[in-house]
Z-matrix of the N, CA and C atoms (Angstrom, degrees):
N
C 1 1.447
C 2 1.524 1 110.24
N 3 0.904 2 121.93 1 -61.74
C 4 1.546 3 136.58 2 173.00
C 5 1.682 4 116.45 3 -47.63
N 6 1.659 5 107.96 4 -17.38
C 7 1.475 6 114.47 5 170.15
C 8 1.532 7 104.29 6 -82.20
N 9 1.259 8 104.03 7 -48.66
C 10 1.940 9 109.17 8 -172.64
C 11 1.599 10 84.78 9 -60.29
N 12 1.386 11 114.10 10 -67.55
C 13 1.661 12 99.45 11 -159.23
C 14 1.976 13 119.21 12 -50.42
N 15 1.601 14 117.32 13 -24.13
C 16 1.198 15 121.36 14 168.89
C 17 1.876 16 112.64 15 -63.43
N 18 1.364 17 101.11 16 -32.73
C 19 1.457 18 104.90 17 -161.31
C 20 2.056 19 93.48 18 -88.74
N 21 0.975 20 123.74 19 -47.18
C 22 1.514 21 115.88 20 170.77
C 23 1.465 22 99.83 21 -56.32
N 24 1.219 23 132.68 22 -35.27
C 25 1.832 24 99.77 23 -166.62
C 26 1.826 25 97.68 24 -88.26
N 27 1.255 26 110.94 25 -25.30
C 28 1.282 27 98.26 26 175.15
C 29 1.615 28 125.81 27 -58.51
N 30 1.804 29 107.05 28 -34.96
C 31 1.294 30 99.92 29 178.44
C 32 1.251 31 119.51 30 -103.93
N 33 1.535 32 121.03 31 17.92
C 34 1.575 33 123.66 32 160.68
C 35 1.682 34 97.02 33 -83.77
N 36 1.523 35 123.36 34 -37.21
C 37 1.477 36 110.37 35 -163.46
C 38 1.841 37 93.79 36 -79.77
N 39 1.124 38 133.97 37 -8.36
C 40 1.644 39 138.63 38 -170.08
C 41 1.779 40 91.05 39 -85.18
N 42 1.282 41 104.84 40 -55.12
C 43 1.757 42 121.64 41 176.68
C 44 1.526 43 107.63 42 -35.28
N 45 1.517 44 92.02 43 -54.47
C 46 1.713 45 100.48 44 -168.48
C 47 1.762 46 113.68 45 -84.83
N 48 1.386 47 119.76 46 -14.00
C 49 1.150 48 120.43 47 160.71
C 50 1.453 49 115.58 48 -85.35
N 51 0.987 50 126.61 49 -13.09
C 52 2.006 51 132.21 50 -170.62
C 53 1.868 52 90.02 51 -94.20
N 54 1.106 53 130.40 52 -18.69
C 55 1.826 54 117.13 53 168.17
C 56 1.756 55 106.32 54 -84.63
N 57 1.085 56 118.34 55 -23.37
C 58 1.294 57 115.64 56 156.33
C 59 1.555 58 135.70 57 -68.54
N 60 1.624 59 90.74 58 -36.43
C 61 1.912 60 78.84 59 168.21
C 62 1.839 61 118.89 60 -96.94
N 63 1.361 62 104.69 61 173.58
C 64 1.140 63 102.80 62 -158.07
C 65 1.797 64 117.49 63 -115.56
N 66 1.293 65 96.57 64 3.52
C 67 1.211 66 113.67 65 -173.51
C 68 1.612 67 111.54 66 -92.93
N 69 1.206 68 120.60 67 106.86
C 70 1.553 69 128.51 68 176.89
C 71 1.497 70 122.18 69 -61.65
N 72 1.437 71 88.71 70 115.63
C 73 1.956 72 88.20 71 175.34
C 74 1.755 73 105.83 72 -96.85
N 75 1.062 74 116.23 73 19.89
C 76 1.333 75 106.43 74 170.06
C 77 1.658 76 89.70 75 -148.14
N 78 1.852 77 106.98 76 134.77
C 79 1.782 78 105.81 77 -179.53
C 80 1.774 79 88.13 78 -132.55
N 81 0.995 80 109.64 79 133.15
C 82 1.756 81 125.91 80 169.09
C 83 1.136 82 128.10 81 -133.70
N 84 1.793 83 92.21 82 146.88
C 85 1.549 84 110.83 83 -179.94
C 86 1.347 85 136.94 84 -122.53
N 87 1.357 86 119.22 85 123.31
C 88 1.679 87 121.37 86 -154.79
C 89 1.453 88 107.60 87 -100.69
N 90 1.165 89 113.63 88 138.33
C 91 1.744 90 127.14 89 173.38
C 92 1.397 91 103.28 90 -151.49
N 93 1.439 92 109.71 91 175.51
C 94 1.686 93 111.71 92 -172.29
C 95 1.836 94 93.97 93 -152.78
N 96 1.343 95 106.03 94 161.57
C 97 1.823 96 112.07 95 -159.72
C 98 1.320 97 103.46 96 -132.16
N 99 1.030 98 115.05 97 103.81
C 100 1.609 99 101.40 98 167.73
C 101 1.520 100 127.16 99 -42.29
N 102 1.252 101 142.30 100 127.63
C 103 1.376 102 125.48 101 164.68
C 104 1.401 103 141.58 102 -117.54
N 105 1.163 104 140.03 103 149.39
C 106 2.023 105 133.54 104 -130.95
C 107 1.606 106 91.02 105 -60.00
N 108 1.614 107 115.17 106 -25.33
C 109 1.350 108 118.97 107 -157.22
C 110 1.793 109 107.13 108 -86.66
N 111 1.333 110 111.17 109 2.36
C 112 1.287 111 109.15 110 -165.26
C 113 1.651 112 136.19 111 90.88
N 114 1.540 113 89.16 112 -25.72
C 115 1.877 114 89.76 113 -178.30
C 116 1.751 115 86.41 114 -81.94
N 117 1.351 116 94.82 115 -164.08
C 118 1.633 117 133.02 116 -147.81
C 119 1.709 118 96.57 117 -132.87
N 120 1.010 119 117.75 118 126.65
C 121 1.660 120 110.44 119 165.73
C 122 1.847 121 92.09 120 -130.12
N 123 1.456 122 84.38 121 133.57
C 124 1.604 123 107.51 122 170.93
C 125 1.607 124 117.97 123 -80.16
N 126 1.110 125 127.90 124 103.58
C 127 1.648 126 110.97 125 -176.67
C 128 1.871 127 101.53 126 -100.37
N 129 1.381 128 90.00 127 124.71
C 130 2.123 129 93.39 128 179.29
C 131 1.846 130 84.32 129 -111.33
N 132 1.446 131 105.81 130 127.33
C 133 1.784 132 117.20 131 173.56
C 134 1.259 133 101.16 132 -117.93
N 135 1.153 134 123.97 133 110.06
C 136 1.695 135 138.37 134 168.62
C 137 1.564 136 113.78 135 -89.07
N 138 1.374 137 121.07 136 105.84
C 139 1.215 138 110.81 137 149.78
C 140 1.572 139 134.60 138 -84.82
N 141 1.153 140 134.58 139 124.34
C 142 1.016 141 158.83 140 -123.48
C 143 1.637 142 86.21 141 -132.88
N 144 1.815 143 98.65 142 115.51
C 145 1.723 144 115.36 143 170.76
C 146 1.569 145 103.60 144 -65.12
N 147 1.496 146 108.97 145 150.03
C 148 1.337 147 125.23 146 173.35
C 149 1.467 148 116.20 147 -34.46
N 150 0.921 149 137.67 148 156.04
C 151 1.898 150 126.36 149 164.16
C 152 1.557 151 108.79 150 78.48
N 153 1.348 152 113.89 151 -2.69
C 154 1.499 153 102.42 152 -154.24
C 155 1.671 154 96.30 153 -139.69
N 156 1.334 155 113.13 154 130.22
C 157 1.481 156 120.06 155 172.41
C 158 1.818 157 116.78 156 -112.74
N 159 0.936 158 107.17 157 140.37
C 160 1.472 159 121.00 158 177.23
C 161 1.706 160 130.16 159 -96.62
N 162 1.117 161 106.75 160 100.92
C 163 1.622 162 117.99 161 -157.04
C 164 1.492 163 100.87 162 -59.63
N 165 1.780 164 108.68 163 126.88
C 166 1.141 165 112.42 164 165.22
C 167 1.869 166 128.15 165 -41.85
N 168 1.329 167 92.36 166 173.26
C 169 1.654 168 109.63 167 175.46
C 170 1.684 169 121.96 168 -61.66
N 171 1.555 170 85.05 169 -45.81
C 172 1.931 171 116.35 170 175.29
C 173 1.305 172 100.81 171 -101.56
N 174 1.737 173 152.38 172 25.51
C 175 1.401 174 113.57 173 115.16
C 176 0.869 175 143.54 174 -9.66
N 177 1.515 176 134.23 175 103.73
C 178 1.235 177 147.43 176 175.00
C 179 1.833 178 119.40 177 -53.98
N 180 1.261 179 116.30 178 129.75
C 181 1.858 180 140.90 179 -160.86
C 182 1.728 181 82.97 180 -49.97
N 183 1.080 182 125.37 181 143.94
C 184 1.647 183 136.28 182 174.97
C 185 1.163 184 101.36 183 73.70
N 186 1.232 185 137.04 184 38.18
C 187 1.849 186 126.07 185 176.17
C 188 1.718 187 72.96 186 -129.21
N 189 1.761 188 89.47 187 -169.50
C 190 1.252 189 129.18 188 169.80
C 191 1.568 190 103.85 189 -59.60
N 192 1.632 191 125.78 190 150.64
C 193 1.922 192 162.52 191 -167.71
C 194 1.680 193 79.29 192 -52.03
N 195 1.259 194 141.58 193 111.11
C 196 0.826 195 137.09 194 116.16
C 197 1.556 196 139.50 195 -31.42
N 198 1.302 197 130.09 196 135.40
C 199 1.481 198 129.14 197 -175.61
C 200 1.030 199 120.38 198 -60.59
N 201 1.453 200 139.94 199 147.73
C 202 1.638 201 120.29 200 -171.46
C 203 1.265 202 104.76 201 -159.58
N 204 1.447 203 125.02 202 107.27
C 205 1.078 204 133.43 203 172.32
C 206 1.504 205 126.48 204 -83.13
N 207 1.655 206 133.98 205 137.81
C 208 1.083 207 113.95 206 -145.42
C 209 1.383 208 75.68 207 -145.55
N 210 1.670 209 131.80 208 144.38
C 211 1.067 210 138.60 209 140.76
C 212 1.364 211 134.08 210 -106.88
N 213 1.114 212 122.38 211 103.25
C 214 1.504 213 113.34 212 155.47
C 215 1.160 214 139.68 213 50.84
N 216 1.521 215 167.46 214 164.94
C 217 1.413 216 125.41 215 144.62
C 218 1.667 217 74.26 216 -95.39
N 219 1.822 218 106.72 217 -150.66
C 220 1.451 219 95.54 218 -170.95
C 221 1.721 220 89.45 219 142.27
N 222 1.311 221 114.63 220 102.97
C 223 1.207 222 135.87 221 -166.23
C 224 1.893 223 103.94 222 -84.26
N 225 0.955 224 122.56 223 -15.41
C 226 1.392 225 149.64 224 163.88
C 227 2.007 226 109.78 225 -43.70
N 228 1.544 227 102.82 226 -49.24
C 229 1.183 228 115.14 227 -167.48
C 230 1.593 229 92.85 228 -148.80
N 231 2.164 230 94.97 229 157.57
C 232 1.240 231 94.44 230 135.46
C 233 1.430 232 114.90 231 -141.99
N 234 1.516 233 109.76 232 173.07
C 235 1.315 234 115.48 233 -166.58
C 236 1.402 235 108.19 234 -70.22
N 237 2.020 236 124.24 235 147.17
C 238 1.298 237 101.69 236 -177.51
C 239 1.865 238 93.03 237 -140.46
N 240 1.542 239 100.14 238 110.11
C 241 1.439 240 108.06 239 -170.76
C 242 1.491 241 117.89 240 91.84
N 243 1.135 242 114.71 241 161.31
C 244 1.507 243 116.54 242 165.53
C 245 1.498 244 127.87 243 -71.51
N 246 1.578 245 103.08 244 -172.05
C 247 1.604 246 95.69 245 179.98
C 248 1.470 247 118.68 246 -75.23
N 249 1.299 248 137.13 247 125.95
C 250 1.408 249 142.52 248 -152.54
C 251 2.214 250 80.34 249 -106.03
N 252 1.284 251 89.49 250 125.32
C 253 1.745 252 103.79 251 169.40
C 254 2.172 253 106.44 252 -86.99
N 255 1.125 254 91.45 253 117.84
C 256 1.652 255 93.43 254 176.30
C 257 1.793 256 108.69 255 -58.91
N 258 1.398 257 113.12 256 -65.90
C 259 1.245 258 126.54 257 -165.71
C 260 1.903 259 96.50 258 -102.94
N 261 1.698 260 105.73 259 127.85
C 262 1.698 261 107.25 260 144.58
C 263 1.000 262 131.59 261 4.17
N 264 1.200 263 150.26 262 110.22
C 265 1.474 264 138.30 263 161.01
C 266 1.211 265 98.44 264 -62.54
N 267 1.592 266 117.07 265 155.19
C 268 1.506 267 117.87 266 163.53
C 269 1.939 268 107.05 267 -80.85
N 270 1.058 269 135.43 268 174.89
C 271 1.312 270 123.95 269 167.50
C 272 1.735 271 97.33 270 -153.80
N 273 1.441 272 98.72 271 139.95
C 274 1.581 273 118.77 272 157.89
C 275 1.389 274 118.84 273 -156.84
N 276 1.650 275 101.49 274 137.67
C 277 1.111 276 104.61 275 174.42
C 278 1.759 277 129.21 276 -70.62
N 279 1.501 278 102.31 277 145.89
C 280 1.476 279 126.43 278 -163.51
C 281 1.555 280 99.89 279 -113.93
N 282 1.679 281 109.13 280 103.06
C 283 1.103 282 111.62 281 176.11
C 284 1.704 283 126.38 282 -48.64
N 285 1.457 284 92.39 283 -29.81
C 286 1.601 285 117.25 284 -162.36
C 287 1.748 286 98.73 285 -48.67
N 288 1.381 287 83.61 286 -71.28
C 289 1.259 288 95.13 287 -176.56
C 290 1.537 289 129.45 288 -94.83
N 291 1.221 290 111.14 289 24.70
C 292 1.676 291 133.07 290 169.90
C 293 1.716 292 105.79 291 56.41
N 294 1.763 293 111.98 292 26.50
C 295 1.622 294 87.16 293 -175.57
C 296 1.915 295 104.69 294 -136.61
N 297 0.669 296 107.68 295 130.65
C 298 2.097 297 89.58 296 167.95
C 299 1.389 298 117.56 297 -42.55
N 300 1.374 299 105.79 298 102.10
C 301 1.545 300 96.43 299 159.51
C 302 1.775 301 126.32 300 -70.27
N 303 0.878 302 108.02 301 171.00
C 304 1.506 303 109.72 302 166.05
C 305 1.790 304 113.75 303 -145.44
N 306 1.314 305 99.56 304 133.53
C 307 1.231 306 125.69 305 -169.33
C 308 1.465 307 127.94 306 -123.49
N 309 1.408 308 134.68 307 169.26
C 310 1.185 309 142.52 308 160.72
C 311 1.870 310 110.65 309 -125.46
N 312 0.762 311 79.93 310 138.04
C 313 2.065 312 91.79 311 160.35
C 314 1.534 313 112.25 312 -129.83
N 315 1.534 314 101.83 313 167.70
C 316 1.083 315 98.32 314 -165.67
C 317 1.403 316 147.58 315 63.37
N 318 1.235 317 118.27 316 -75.62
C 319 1.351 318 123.16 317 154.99
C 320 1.492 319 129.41 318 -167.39
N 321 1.054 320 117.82 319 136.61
C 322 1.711 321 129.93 320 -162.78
C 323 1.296 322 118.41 321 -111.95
N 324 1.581 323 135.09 322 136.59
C 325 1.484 324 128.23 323 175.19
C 326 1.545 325 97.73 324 -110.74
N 327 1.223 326 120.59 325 156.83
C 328 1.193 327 126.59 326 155.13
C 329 1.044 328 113.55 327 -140.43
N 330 1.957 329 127.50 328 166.31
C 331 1.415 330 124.88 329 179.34
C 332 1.505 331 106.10 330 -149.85
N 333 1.491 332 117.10 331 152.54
C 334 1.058 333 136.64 332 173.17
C 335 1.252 334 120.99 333 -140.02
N 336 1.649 335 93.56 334 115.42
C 337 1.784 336 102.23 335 -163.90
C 338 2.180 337 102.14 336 -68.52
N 339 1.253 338 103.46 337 150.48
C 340 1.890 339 94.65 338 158.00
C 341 1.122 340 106.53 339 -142.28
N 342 1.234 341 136.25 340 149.29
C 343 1.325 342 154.00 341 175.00
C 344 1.826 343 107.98 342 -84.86
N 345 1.353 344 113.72 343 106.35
C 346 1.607 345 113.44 344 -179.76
C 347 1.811 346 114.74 345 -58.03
N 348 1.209 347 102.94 346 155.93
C 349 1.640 348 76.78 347 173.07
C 350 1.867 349 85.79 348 -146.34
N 351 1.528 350 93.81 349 68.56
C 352 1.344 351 107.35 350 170.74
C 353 1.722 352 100.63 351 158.44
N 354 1.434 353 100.31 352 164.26
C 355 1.552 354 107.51 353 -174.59
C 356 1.830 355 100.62 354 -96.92
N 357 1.125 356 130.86 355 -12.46
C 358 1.490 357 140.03 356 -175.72
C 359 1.276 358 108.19 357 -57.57
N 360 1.285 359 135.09 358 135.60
C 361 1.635 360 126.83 359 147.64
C 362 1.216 361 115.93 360 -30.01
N 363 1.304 362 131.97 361 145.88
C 364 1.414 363 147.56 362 136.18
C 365 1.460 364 145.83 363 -123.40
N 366 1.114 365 137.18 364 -170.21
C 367 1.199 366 118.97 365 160.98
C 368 1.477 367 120.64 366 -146.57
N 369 1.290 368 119.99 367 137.00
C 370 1.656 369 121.81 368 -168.35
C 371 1.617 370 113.33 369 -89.64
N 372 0.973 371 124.46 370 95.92
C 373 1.745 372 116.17 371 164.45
C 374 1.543 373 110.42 372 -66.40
N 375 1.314 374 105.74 373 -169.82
C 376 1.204 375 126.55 374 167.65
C 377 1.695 376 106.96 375 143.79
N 378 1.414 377 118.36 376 -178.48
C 379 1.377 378 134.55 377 161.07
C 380 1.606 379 133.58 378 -103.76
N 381 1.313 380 99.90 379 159.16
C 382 1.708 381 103.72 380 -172.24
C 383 1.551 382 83.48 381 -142.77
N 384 1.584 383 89.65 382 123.71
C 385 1.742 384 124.52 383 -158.50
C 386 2.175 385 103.80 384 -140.52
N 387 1.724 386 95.83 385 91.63
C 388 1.849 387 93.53 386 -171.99
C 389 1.678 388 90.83 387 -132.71
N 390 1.281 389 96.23 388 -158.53
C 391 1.555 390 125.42 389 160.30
C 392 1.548 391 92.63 390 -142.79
N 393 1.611 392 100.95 391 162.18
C 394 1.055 393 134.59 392 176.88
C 395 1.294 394 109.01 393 -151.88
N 396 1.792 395 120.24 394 122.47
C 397 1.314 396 139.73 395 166.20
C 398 1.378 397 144.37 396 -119.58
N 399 1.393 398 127.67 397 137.26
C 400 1.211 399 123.14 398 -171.98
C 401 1.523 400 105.23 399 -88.37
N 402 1.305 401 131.48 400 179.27
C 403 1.477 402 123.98 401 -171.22
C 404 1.714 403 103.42 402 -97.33
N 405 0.837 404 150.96 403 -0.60
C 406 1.760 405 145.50 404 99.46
C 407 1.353 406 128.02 405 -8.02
N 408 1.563 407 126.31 406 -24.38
C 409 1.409 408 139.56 407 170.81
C 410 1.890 409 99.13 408 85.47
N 411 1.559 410 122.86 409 33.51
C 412 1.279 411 118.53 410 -174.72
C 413 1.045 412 86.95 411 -92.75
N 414 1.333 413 121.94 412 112.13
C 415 1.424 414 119.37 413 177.43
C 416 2.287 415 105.29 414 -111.65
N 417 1.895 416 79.52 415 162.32
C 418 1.946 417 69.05 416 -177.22
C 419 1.853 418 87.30 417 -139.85
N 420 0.818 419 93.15 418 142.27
C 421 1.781 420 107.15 419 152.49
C 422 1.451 421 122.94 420 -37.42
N 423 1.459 422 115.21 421 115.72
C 424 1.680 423 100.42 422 174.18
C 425 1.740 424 73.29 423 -108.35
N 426 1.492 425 85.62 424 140.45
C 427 1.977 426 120.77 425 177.99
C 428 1.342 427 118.67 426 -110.65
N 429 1.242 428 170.56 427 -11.44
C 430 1.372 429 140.57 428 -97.34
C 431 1.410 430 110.51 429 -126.72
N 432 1.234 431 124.42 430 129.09
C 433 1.546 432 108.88 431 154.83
C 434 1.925 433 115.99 432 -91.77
N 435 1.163 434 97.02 433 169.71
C 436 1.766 435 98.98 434 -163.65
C 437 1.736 436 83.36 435 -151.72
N 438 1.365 437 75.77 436 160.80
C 439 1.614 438 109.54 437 171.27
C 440 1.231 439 120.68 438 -167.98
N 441 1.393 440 116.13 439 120.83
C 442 1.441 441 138.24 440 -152.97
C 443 1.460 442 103.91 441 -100.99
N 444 1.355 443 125.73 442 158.71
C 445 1.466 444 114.81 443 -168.31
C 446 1.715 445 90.95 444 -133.55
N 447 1.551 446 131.77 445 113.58
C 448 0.894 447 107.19 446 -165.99
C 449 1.669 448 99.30 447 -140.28
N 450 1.663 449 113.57 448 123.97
C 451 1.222 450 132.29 449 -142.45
C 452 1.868 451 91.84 450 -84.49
N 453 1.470 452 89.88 451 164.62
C 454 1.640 453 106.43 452 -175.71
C 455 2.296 454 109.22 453 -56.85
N 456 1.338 455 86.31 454 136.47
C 457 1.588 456 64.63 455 176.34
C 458 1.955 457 110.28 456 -113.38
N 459 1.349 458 88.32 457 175.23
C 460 1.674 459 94.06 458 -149.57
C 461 1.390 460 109.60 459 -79.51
């Protein structure tokens, strides 16, 4: 008990030093695909700084900030399914917190299909809401808002 309780204050005080620095361990890039079927798939590609892994979508409840993609509402589209992971998460278990995490390093794709509900251009906002950690427990906030530009389909 006294290990979990050492290891939470260490990575709330790592938490509270990573909004102070300014240097991003996670940098991403948004595009969108037409597909034969008509929907739209959103691709968000995170590269992920050396030393540092980026907690999946399906992180398990009592681990490490899961990734969380958020769209918009937006009468334009709607969303169809969850976030589809391109590449494996890696996974290992974390005594700390008694559960398998799952992770990426390096770099991660993800996608989110939408259904248009019009032939017009539009564009999708939303946020990208994670943690990101080095194996030291320096953990930082992934923040981002985005906006996708996504052309008429045929």
């Amino acid at each position: 008990m006294t290990k979990r309780l050492l290891l939470l204050i260490a990575l709330i005080f790592s938490l509270t030093i990573s909004y102070a620095q300014k240097a991003e361990n996670v940098s991403w890039n948004f595009s969108s695909k037409k597909l034969q079927n008509g929907n739209i798939e959103l691709i968000f590609s995170a590269t992920i700084a050396p030393g540092y892994k980026l907690y999946s979508p399906n992180n398990p409840a009592g681990a490490s900030l899961p990734l969380e993609i958020t769209l918009d509402s937006n009468t334009t589209f709607t969303q169809v399914g969850k976030i589809i992971e391109v590449q494996k998460a890696e996974e290992h278990y974390e005594e700390t917190f008694g559960v398998t995490e799952k992770f990426f390093r390096n770099k991660a794709d993800f996608k989110i299909i939408i259904k248009p509900s019009s032939n017009k251009p539009f564009s999708v906002t939303g946020k990208l809401k994670g943690q990101a950690c080095n194996e030291e427990f320096m953990c930082t906030m992934v923040r981002k808002n985005f906006s996708i530009e996504v052309q008429k389909k045929n």
